[in-house]
N, C-alpha and C positions, 0 to 999 in steps of 0.2 A: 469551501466546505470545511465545518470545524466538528469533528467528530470525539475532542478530546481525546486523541491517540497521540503514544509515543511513538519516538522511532526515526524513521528515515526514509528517504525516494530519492531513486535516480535516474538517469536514462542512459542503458548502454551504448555500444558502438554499433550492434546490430539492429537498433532497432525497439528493443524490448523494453521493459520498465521494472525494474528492480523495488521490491517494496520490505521491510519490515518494518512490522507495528506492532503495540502493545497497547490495552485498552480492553474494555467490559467485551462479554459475548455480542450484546446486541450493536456495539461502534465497529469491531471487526467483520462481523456480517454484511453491516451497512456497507462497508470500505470495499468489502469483495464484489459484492454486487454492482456498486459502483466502478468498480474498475471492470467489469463483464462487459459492464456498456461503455467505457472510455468515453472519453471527451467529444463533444461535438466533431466531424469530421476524422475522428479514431476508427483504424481499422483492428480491433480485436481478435485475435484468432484463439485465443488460451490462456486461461490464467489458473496457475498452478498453489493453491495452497499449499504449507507444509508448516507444521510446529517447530519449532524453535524456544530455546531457553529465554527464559523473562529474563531481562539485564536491568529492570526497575529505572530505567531510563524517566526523566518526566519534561522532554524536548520531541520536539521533533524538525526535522532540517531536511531541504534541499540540496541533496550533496552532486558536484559535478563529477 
């Protein structure tokens, strides 16, 4: 999935998935929505938006 976003993804020790992005209204919408449904065999229970300061980042990485 290439939605032209910056930022970052991770996956914690609990279980969860750690997300920040930066990108248009309509690539971050996409990105949420997408993450509502998770991955094929994902069990989703919440996915919590929250704003955050723009870092003008123009990467984005898989971090462990």
């Amino acid at each position: 999935m290439d939605l032209g976003l910056s930022g970052w993804v991770r996956n914690l020790p609990d279980g969860r998935v750690e997300v920040q992005a930066e990108g248009t209204p309509m690539a971050l919408s996409d990105l949420r929505l997408w993450c509502e449904r998770g991955p094929t065999d994902a069990q989703v229970s919440l996915v919590r938006p929250s704003q955050m300061p723009i870092t003008g980042a123009d990467w984005f990485e898989i971090r462990n």
